[in-house]
C-alpha positions as CSV (number, residue, x, y, z in Angstrom):
1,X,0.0,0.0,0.0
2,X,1.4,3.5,-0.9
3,X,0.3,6.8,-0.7
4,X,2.5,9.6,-2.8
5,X,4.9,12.0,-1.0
6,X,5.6,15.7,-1.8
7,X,9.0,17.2,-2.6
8,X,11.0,17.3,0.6
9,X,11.6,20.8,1.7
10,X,12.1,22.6,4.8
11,X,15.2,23.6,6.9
12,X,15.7,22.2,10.6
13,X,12.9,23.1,12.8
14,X,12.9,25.0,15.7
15,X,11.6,23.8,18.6
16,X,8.9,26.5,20.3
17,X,7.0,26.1,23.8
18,X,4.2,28.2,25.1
19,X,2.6,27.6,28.7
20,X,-0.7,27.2,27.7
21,X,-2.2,27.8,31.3
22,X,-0.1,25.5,32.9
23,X,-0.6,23.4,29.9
24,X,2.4,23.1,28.3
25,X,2.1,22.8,24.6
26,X,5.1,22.0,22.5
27,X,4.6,23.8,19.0
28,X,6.8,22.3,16.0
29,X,5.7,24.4,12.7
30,X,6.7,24.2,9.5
31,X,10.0,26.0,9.8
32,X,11.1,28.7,7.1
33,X,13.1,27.1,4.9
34,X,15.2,30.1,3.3
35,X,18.5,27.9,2.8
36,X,16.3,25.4,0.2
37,X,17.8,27.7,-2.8
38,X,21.2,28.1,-1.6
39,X,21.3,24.2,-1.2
40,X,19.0,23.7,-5.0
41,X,21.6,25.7,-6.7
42,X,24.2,23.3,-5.8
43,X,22.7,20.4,-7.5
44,X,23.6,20.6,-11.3
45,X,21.2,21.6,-13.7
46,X,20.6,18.3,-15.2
47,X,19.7,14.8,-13.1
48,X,21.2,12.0,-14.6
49,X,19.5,8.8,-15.8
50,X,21.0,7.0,-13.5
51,X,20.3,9.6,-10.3
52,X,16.6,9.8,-11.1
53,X,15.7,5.8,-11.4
54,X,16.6,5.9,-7.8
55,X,13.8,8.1,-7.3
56,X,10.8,7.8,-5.8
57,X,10.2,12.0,-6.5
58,X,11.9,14.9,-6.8
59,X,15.1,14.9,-4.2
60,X,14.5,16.4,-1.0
61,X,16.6,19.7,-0.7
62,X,16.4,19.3,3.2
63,X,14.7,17.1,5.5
64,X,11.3,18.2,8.1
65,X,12.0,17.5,11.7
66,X,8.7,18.7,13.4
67,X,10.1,17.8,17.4
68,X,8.1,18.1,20.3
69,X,9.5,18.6,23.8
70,X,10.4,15.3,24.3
71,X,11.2,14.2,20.5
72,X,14.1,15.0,18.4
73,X,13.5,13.3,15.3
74,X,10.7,13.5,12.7
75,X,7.4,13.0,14.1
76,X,4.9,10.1,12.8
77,X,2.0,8.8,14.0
78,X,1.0,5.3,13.1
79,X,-3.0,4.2,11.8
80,X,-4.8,3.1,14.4
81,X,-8.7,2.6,14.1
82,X,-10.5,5.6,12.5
83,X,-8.1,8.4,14.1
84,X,-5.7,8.3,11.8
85,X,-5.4,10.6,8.9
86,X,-2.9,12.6,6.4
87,X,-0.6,11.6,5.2
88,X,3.5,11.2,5.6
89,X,6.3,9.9,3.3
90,X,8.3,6.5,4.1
91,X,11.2,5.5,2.3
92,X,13.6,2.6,2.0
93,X,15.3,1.5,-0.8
94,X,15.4,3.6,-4.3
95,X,14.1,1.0,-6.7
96,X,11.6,-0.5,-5.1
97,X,9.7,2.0,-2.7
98,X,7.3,1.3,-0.7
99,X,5.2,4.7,1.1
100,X,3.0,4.0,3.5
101,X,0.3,6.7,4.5
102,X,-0.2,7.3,8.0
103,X,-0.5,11.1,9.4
104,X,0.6,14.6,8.8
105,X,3.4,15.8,11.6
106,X,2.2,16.8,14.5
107,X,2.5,21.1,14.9
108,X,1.5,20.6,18.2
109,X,2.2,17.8,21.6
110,X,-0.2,17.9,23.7
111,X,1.3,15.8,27.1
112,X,-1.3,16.0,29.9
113,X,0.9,16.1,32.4
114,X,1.5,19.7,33.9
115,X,-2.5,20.5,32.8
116,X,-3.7,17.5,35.4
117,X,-2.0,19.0,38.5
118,X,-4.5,21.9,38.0
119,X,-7.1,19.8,37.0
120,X,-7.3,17.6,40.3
121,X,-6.6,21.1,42.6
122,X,-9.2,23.1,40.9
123,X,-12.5,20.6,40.0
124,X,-12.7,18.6,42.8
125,X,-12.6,22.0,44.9
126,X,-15.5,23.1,42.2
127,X,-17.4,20.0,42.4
128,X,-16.7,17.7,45.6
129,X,-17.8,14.2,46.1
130,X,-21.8,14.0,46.1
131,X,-22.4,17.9,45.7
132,X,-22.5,18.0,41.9
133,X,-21.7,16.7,38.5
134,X,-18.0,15.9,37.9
135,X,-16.3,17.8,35.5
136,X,-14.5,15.9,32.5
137,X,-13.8,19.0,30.3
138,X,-10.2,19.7,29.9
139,X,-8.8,21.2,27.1
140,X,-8.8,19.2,23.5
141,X,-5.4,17.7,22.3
142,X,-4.0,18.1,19.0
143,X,-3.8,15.9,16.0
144,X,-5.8,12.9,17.9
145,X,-8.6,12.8,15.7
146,X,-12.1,11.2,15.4
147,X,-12.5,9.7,19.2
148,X,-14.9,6.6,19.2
149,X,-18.2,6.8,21.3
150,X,-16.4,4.5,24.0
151,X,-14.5,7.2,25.4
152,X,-16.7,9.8,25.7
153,X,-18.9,7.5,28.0
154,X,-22.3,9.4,27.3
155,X,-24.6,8.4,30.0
156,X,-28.1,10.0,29.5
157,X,-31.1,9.5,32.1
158,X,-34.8,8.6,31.4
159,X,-35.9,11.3,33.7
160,X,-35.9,14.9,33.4
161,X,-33.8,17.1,36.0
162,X,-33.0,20.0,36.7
163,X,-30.8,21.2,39.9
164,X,-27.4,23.2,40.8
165,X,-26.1,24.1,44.3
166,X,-23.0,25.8,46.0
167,X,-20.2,24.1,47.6
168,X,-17.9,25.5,50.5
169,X,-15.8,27.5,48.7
170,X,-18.3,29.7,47.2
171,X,-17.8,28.2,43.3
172,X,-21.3,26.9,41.9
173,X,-22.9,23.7,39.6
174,X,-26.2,22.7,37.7
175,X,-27.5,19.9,35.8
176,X,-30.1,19.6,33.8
177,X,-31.9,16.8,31.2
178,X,-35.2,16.7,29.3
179,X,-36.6,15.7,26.4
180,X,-37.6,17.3,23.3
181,X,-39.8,16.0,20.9
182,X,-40.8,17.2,17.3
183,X,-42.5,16.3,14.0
184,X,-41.9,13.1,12.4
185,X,-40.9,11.6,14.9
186,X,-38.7,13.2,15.9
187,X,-36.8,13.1,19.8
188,X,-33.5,14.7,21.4
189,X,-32.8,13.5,24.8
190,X,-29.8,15.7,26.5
191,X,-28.0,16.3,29.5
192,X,-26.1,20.0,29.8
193,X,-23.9,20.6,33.0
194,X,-21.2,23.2,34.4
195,X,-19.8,24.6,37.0
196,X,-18.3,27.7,37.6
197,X,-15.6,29.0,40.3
198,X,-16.8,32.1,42.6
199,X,-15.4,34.9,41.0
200,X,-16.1,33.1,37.3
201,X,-12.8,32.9,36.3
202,X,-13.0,29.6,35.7
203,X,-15.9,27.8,33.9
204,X,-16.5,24.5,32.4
205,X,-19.8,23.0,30.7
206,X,-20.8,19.8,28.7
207,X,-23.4,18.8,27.1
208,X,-24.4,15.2,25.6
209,X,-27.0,14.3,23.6
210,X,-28.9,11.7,21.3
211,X,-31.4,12.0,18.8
212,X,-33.6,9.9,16.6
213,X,-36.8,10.1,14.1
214,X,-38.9,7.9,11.8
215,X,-36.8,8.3,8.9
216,X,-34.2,6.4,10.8
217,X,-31.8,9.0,11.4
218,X,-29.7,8.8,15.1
219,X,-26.9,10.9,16.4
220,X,-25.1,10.9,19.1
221,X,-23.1,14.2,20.1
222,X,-21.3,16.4,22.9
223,X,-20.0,19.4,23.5
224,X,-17.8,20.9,25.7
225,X,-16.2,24.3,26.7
226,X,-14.4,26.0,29.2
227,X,-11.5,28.4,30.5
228,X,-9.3,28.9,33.7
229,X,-8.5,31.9,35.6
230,X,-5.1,32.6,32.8
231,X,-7.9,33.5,30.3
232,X,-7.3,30.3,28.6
233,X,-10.3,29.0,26.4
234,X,-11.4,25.7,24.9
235,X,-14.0,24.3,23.0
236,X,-14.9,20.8,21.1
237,X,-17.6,18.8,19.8
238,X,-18.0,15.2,18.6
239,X,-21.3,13.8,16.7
240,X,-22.1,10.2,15.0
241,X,-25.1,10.0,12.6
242,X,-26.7,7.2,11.0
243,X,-29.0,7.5,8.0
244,X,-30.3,6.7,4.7
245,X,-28.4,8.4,1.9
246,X,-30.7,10.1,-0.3
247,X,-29.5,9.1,-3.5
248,X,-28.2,5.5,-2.9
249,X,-30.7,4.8,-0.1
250,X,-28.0,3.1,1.2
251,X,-27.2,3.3,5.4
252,X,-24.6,5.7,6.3
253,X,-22.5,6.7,9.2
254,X,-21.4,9.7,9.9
255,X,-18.7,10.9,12.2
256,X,-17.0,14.1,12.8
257,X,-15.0,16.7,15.4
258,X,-14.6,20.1,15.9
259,X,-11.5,21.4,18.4
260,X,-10.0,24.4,19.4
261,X,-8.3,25.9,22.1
262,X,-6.9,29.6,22.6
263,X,-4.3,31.2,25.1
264,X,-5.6,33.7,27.3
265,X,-2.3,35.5,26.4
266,X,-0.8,36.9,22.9
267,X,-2.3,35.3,20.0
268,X,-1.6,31.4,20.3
269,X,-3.9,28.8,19.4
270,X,-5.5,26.4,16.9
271,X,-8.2,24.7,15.5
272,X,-8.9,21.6,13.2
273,X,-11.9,19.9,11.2
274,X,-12.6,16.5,11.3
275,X,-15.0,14.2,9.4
276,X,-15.5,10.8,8.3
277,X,-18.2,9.1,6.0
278,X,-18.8,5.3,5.6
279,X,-21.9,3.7,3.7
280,X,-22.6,0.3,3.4
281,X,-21.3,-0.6,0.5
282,X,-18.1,0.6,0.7
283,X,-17.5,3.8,-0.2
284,X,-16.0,6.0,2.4
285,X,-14.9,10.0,2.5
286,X,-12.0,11.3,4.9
287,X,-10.6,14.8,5.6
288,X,-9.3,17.5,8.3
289,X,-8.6,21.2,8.2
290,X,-6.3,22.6,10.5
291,X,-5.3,26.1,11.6
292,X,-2.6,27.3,14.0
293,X,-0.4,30.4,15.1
294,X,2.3,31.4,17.5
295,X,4.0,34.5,18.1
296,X,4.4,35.6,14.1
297,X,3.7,32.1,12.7
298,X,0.8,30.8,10.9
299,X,-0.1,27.5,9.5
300,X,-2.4,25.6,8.0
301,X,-3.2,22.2,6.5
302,X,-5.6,20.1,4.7
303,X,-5.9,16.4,3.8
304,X,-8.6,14.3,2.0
305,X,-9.6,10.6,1.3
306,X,-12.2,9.3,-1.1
307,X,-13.2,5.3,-2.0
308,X,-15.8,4.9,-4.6
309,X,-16.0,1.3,-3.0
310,X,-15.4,-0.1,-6.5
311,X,-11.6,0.5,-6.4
312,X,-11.0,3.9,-7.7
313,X,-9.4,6.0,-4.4
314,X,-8.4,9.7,-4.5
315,X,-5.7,11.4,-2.0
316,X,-4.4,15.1,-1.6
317,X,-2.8,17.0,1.3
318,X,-1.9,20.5,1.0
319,X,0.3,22.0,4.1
320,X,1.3,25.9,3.9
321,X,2.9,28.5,6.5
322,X,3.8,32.2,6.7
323,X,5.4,34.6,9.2
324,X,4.4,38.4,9.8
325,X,7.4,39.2,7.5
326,X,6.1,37.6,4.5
327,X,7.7,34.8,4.1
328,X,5.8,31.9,2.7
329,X,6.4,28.2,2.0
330,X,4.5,24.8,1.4
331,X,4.5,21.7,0.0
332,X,0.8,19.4,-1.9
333,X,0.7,16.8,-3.3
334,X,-2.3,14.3,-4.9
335,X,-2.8,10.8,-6.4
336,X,-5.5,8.9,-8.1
337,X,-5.5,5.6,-8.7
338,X,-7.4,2.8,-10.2
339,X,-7.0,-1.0,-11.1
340,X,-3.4,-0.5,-10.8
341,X,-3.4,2.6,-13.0
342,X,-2.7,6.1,-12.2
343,X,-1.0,8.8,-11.5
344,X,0.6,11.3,-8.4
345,X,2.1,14.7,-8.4
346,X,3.5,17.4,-6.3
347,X,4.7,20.9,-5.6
348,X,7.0,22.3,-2.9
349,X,7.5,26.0,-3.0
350,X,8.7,28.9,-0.9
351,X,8.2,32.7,-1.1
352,X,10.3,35.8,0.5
353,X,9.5,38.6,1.7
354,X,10.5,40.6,-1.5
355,X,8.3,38.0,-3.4
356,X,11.2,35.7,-4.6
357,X,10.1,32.7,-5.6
358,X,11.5,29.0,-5.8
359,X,9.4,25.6,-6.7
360,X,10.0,22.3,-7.6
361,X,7.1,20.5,-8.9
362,X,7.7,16.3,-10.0
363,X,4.8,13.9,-11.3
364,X,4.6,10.1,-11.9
365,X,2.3,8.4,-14.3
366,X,1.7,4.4,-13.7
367,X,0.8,2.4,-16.3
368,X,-0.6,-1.1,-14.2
369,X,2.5,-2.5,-16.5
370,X,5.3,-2.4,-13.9
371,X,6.3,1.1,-16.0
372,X,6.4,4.2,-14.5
373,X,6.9,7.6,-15.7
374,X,8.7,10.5,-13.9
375,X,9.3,13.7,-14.5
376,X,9.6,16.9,-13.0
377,X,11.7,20.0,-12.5
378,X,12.4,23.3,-10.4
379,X,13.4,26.9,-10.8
380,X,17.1,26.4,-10.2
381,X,17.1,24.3,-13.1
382,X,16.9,20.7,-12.1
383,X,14.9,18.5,-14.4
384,X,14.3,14.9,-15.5
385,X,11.7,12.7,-17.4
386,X,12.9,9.0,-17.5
387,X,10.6,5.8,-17.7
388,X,11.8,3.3,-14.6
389,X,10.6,-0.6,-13.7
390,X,8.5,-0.2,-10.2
391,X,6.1,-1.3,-8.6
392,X,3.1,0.6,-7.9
393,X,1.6,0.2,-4.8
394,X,-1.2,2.3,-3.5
395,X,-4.2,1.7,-0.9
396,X,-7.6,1.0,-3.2
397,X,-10.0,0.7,0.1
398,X,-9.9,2.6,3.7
399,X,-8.1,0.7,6.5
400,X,-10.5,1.5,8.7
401,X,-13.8,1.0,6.9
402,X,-18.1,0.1,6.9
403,X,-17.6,-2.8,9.2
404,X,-14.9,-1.0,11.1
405,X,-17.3,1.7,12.3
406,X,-20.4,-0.4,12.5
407,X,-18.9,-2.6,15.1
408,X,-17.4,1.2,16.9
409,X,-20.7,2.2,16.8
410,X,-23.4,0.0,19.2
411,X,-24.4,3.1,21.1
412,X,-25.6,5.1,18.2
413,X,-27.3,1.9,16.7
414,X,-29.0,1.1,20.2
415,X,-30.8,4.2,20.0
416,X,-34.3,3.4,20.3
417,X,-36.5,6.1,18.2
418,X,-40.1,6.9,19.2
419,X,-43.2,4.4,18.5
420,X,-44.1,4.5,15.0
421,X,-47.0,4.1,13.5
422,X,-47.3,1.6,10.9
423,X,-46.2,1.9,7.2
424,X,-45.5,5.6,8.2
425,X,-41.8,5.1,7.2
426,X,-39.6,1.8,6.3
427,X,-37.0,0.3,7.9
428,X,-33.9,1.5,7.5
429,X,-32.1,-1.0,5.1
430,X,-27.9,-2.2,5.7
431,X,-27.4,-4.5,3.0
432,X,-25.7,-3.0,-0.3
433,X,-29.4,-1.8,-1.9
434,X,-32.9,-1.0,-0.7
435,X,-36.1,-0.7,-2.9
436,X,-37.2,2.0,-1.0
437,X,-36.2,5.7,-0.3
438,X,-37.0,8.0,2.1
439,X,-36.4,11.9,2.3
440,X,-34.5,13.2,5.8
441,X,-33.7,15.9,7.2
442,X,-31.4,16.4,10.1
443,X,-32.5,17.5,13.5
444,X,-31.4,20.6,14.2
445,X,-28.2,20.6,16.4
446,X,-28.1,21.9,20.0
447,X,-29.4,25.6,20.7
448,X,-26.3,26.7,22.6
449,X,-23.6,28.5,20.9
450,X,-20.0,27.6,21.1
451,X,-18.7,30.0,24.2
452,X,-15.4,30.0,21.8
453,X,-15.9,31.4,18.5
454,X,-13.2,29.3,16.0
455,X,-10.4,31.5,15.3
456,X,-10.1,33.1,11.8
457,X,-7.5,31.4,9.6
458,X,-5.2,34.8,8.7
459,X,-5.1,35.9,4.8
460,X,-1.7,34.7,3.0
């Protein structure tokens, strides 16, 4: 299995830290890579036939070391279950490659460890032992994904309630559940609760909820928010659907997660997109957006999946960064392959501040013969286009797929909609086709706004 890889570019990256509220976050950018020319004018102007068989793409003019705190080499992050997702290059030897595709590098680590010691001294104090809801909600980690409904450990009541109280120290609770019911069928139970210290300096809240109607949609979601007495703020959310696709009637699942999380100080923070999309016949759709800044760095990045389910799979990842000074650099790549036929291509490119600019774009068209075509070139005036035996090897279905996320699922599927009348609405159907269709609509989502607005991406 193989995914493609982008040019390599990038000088060594600096390691940056920010306390994060007592949270310490190790930050690992994309670094500014303004030696990539100086090192791509030492290459000759022509790569010989012999050079480019050995290659897999365009040479790397330097090597991307994203380390965190406690890492000094290149950060990966191997596919496990459905939280994996981008995509990073693997190489061994030159003739016959094989590239796995596993995740972007990490901008930021997340370790737990200086966050729970504020944690245990602040929410138990908020919320003692038999007083009040305990508070889970600590800020969201980076780069971990879709979580699976297991760990969020959504408990909802069958009875409605509705009470708060004070504990010694003056800081406050609530929590409430109910029941809201709708047209066709329609039903949300929910639980929301919180907690605030004295002053309201610190604040946390949570929400959970499940929902179901005739059509046969269910979702399960939360959300949570908070901050601490830096100024610190947080926010995430997490939902599952099931339904009947409209056009294939087929049944789908639907996962996805929203995170963010903002220093109460300077202009540090990120954010990042996830979704996932199964149906039962195979065909599946994955991607994440992600945003982040420090001090005068910006970055961004965005991945993508998608499986026809009939052997035809499309990849991309596009990764860019700038600083306050103008400088600009990134690297994007894409493939498409099918029946052992296809093709990839790439671009790495970097911008200064008085808008000089270098690239290197390569490409490689398989032929399902054991052929492969490569070719590429850059502005300092390396080139080739040779034809080289290799293998091709690529991933045609999702590692994580249909009968992957059914089985992750049990909660969502054990939701038990309202009684409904008969032949109001058909069963929802799980096998590859169904006879019948059915329109849907989604519930609307939970009233309550985020308490953190997402943070808006900067213009490049």
């Amino acid at each position: 299995m193989a995914a493609a890889t982008s040019g390599g570019f990038t000088a060594h990256t600096a390691q940056l830290d920010f306390e994060f509220g007592r949270h310490l976050i190790g930050i690992s950018p994309f670094v500014d890579g303004s030696s990539m020319r100086k090192a791509a004018k030492k290459k000759s102007s022509r790569v010989s036939v012999q050079a480019a068989a050995g290659y897999r793409r365009p040479p790397p003019v330097s090597t991307v070391s994203c380390c965190c705190s406690d890492s000094v080499g290149p950060i990966r992050r191997r596919a496990t279950g459905s939280r994996s997702g981008g995509h990073t290059a693997e190489q061994n030897c030159p003739r016959k490659l094989r590239i796995r595709a596993n995740s972007p590098a990490l901008l930021f680590a997340s370790p737990q460890s200086r966050f729970v010691n504020k944690q245990e001294k602040f929410y138990p104090r908020c919320t003692p032992k038999n007083s009040g809801p305990q508070s889970r909600d600590t800020p969201p980690q980076r780069d971990t994904g879709i979580a699976n409904e297991k760990d969020w450990g959504i408990n909802l009541k069958n009875e409605i309630v509705n009470e708060s109280g004070t504990n010694e120290d003056g800081s406050t609770w609530y929590r409430e559940s109910g029941e809201d019911l709708g047209e066709k069928g329609y039903r949300c139970r929910w639980t929301t609760m919180g907690g605030k210290s004295q002053d309201g300096s610190s604040q946390w809240k949570e929400t959970w909820w499940e929902k179901s109607d005739w059509t046969g949609y269910k979702e399960l979601g939360v959300e949570k928010s908070g901050k601490n007495v830096e100024g610190d703020s947080w926010w995430e959310t997490w939902q599952e659907v099931l339904h009947q696709d409209e056009w294939s009637n087929l049944a789908r699942i639907e996962r996805s997660a929203q995170k963010q999380a903002k220093s109460g100080t300077g202009n540090a923070g990120w954010f990042e997109k996830w979704w996932e999309k199964y149906d039962a016949k195979g065909w599946a759709e994955k991607g994440a957006h992600k945003y982040g800044r420090l001090n005068e760095q910006s970055w961004w990045e965005k991945w993508g999946e998608h499986y026809d389910g009939r052997g035809s799979v499309l990849k991309w990842t596009d990764k860019w960064a700038e600083t306050e000074l103008g400088t600009r650099w990134g690297d994007k790549w894409e493939e498409k392959f099918f029946a052992g036929i296809g093709a990839r291509q790439g671009e790495t490119w970097h911008v200064s501040p008085n808008e000089e600019r270098w690239t290197r774009t390569w490409g490689e068209e398989h032929f399902g013969n054991g052929k492969v075509h490569k070719y590429g070139r850059s502005t300092t005036g390396e080139s080739w286009d040779i034809v080289v035996d290799e293998e091709t090897y690529y991933e045609a279905e999702p590692h994580y797929g249909w009968a992957d996320v059914v089985g992750d699922s049990s909660q969502l599927l054990s939701i038990q909609p309202r009684d409904r009348p008969p032949g109001v609405y058909p069963e929802l159907d799980f096998g590859p086709s169904s006879s019948s269709s059915s329109s849907y609509s989604s519930p609307p989502r939970p009233g309550d706004s985020p308490d953190v607005p997402p943070l808006p991406p900067s213009s490049q």
